[in-house]
MDTraj code that builds the backbone (N, CA, C; nanometers):
import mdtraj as md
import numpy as np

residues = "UNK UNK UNK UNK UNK UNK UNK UNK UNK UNK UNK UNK UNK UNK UNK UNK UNK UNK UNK UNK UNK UNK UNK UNK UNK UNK UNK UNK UNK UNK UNK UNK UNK UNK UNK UNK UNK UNK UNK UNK UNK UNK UNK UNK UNK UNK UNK UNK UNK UNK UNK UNK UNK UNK UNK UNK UNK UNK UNK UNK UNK UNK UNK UNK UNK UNK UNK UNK UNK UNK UNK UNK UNK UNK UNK UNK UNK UNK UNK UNK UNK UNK UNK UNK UNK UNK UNK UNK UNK UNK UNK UNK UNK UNK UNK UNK UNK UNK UNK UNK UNK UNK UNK UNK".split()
xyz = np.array([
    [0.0837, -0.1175, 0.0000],
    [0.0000, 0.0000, 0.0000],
    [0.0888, 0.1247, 0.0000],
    [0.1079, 0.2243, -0.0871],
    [0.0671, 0.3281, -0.0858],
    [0.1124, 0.4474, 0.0524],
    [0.2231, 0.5505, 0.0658],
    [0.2175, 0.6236, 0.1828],
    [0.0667, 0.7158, 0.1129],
    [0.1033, 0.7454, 0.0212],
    [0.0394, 0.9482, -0.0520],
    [-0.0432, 0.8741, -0.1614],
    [-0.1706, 0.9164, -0.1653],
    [-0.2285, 0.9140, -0.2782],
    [-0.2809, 1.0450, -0.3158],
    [-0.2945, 1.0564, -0.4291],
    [-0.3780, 1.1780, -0.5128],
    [-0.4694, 1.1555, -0.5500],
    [-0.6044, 1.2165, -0.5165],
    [-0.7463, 1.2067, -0.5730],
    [-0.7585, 1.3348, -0.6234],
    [-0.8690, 1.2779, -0.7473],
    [-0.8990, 1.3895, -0.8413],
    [-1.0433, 1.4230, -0.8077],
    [-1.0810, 1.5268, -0.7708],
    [-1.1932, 1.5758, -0.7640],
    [-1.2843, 1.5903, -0.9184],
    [-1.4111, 1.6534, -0.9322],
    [-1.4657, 1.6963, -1.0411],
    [-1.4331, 1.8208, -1.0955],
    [-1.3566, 1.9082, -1.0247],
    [-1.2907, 1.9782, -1.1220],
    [-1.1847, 1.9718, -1.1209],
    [-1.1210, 1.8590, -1.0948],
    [-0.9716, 1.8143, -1.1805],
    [-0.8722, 1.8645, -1.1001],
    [-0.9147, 1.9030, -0.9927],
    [-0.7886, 1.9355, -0.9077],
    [-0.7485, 1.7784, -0.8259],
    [-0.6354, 1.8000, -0.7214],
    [-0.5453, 1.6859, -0.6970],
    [-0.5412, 1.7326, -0.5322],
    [-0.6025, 1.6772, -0.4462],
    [-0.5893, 1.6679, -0.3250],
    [-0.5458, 1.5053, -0.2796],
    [-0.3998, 1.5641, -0.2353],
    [-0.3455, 1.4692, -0.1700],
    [-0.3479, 1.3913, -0.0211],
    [-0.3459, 1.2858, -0.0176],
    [-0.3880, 1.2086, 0.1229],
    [-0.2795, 1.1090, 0.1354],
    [-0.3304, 1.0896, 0.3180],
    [-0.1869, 1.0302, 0.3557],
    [-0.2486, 0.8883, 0.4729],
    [-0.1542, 0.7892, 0.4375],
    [-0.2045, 0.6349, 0.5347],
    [-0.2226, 0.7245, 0.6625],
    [-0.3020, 0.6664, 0.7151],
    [-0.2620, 0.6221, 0.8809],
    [-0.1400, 0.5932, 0.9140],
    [-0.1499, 0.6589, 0.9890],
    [-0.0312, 0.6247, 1.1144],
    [-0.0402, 0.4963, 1.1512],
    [0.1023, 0.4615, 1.0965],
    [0.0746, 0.2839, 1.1858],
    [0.1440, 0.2880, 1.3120],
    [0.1097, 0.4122, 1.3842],
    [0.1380, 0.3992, 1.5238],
    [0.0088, 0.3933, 1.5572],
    [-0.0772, 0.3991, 1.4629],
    [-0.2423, 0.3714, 1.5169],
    [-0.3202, 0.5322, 1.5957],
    [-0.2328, 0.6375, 1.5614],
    [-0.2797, 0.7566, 1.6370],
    [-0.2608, 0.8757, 1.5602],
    [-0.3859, 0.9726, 1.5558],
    [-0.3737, 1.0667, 1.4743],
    [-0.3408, 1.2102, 1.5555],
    [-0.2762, 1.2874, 1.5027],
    [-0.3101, 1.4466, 1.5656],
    [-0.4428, 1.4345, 1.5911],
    [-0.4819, 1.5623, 1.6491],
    [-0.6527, 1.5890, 1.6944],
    [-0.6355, 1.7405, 1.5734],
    [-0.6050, 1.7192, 1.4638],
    [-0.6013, 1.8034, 1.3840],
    [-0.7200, 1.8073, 1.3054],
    [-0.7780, 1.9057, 1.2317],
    [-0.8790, 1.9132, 1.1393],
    [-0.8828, 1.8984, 0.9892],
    [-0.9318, 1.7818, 0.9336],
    [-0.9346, 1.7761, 0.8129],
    [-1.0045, 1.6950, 0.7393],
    [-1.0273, 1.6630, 0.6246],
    [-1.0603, 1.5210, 0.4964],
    [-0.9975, 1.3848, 0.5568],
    [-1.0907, 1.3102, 0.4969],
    [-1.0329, 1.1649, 0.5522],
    [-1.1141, 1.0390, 0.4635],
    [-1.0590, 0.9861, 0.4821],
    [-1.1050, 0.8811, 0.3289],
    [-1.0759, 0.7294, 0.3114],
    [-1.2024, 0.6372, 0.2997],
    [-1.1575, 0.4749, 0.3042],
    [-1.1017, 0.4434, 0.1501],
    [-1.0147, 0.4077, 0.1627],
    [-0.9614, 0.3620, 0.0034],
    [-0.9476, 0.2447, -0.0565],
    [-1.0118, 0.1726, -0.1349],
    [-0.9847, 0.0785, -0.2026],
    [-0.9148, 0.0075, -0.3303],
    [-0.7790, -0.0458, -0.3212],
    [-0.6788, -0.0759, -0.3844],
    [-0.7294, -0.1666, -0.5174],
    [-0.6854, -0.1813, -0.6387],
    [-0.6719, -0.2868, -0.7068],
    [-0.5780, -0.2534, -0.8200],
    [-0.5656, -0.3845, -0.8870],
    [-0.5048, -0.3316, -1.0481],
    [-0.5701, -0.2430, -1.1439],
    [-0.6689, -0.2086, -1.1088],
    [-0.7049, -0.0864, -1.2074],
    [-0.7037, 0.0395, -1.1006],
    [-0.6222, 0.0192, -0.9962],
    [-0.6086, 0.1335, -0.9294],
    [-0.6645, 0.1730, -0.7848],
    [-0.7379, 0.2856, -0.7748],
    [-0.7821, 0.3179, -0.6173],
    [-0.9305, 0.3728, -0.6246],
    [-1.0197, 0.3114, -0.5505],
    [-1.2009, 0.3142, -0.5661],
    [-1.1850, 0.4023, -0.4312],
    [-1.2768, 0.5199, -0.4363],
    [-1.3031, 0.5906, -0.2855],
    [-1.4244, 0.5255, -0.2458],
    [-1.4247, 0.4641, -0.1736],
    [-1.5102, 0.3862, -0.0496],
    [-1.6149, 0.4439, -0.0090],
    [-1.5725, 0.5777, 0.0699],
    [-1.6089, 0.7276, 0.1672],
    [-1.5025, 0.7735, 0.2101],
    [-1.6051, 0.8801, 0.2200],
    [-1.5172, 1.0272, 0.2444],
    [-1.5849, 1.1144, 0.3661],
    [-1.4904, 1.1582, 0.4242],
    [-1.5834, 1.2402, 0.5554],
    [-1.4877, 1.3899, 0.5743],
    [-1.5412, 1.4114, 0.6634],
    [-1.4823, 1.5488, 0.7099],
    [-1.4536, 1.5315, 0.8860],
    [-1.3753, 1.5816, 0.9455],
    [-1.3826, 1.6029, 1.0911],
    [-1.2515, 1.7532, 1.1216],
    [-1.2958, 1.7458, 1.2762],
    [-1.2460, 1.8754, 1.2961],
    [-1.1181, 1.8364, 1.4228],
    [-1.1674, 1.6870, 1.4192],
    [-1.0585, 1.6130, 1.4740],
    [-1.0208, 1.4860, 1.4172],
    [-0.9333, 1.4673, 1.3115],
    [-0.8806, 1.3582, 1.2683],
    [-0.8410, 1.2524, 1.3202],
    [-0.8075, 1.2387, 1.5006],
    [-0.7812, 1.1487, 1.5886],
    [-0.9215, 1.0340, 1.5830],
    [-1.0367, 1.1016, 1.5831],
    [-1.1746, 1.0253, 1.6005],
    [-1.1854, 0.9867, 1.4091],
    [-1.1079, 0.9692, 1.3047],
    [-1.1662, 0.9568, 1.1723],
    [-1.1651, 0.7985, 1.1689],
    [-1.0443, 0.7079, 1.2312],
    [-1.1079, 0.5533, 1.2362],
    [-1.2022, 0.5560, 1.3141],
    [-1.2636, 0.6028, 1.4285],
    [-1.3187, 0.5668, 1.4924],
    [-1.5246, 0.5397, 1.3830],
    [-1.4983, 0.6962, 1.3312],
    [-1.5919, 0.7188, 1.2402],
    [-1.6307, 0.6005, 1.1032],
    [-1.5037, 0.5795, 1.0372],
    [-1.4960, 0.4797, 0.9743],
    [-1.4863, 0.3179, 0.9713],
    [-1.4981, 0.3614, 1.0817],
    [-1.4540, 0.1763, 1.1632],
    [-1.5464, 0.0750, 1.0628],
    [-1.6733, 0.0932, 1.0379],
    [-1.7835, -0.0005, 0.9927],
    [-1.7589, -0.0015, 0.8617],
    [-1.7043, 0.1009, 0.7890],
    [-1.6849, 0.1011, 0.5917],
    [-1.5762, -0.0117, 0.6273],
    [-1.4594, 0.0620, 0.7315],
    [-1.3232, -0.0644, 0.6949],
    [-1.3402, -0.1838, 0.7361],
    [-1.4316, -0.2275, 0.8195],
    [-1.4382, -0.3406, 0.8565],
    [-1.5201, -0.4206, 0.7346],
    [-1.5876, -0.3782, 0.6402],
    [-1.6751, -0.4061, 0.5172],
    [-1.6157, -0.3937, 0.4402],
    [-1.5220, -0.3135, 0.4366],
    [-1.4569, -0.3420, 0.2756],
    [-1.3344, -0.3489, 0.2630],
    [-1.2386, -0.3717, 0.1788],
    [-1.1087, -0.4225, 0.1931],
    [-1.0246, -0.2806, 0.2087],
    [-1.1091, -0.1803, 0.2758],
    [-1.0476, -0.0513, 0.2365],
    [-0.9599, 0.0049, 0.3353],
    [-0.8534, 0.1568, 0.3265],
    [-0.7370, 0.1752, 0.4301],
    [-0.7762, 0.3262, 0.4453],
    [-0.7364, 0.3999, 0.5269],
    [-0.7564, 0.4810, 0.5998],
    [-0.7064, 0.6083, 0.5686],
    [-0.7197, 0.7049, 0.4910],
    [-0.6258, 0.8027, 0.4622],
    [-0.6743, 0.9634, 0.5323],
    [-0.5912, 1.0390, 0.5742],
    [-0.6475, 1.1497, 0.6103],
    [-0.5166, 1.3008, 0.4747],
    [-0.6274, 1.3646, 0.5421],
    [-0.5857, 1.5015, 0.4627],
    [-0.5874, 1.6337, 0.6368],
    [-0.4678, 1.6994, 0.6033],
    [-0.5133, 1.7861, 0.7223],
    [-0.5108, 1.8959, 0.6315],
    [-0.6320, 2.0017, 0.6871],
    [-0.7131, 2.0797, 0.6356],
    [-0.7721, 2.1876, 0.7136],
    [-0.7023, 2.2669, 0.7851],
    [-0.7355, 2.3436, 0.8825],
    [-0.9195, 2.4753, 0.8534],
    [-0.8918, 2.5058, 0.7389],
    [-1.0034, 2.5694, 0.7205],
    [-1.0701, 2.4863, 0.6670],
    [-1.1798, 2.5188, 0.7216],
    [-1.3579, 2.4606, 0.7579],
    [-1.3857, 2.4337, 0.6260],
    [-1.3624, 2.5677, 0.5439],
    [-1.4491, 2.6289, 0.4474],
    [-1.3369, 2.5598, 0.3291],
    [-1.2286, 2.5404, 0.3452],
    [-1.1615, 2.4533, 0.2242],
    [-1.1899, 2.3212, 0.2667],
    [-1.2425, 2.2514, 0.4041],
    [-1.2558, 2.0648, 0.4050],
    [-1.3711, 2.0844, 0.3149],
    [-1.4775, 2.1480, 0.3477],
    [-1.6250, 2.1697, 0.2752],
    [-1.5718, 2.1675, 0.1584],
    [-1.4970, 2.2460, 0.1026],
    [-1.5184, 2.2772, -0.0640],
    [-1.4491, 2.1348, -0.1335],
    [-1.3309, 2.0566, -0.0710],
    [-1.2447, 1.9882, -0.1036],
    [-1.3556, 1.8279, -0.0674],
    [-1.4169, 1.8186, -0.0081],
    [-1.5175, 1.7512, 0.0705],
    [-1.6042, 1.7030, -0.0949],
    [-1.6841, 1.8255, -0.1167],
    [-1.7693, 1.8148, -0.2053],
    [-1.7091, 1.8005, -0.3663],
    [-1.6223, 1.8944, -0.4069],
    [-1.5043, 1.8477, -0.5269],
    [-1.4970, 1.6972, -0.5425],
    [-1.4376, 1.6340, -0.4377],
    [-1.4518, 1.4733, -0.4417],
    [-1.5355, 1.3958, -0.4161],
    [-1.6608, 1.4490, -0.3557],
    [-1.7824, 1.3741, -0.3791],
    [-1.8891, 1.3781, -0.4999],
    [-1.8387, 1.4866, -0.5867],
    [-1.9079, 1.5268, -0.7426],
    [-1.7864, 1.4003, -0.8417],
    [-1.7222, 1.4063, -0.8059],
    [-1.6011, 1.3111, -0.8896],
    [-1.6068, 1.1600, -0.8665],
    [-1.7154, 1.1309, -0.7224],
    [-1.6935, 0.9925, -0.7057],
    [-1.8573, 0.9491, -0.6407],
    [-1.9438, 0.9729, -0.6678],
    [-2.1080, 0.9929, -0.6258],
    [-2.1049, 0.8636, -0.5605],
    [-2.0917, 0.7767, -0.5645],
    [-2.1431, 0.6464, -0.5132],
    [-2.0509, 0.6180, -0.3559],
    [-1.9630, 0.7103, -0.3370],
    [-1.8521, 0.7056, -0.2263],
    [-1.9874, 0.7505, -0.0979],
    [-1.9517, 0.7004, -0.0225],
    [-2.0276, 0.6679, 0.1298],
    [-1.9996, 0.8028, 0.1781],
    [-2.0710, 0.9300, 0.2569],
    [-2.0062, 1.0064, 0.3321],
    [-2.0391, 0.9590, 0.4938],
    [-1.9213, 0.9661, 0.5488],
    [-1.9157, 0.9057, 0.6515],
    [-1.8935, 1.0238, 0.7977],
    [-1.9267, 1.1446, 0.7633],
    [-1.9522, 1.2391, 0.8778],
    [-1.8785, 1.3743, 0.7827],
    [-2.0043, 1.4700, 0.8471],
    [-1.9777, 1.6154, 0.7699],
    [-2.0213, 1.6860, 0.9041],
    [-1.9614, 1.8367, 0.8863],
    [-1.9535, 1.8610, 0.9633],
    [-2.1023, 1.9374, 0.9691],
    [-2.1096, 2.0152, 1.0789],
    [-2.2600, 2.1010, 1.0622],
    [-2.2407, 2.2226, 1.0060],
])
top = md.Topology()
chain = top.add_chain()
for i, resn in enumerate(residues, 1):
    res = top.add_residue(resn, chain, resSeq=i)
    for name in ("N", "CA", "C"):
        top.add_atom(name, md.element.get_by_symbol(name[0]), res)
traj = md.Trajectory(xyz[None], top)
């Protein structure tokens, strides 16, 4: 697997994401976060969420990864108003992807 992947949103921009920590622990930082699914034709987005603490994003995702063969990626993303915009960019690019917590 993969440290960095690049997802392409619907307008073609490239927001980059990063494994989990395989120390199993995240900052309590704010950002994008995303179940990913590997194959030879490449990488399927699972879901996608938002949080304002990235420490709780397995916790959030626990039930997609336990269902699907998928891995854990976060994005840190301090403004609100760019997870939202970066949030929705990749959910117009991948419609069938699960959202797995947005913020209010």
């Amino acid at each position: 697997m993969r440290e960095f992947v690049e997802l392409r949103g619907a307008s073609g921009a490239a927001y980059r994401f990063r494994a989990w920590p395989e120390s199993d622990h995240h900052t309590p930082t704010a950002g994008n976060f995303a179940v990913l699914a590997f194959d030879s034709q490449g990488v399927t987005i699972v879901a996608l969420g938002i949080s304002s603490d990235l420490s709780r994003a397995k916790t959030l995702a626990q039930e997609t990864l336990a269902a699907s063969s998928g891995h854990l990626f976060t994005r840190l993303n301090v403004s609100r108003a760019l997870r939202d915009t970066e949030h929705e960019d990749l959910l117009a690019a991948q419609p069938a992807a699960q959202t797995l917590s947005h913020e209010a």
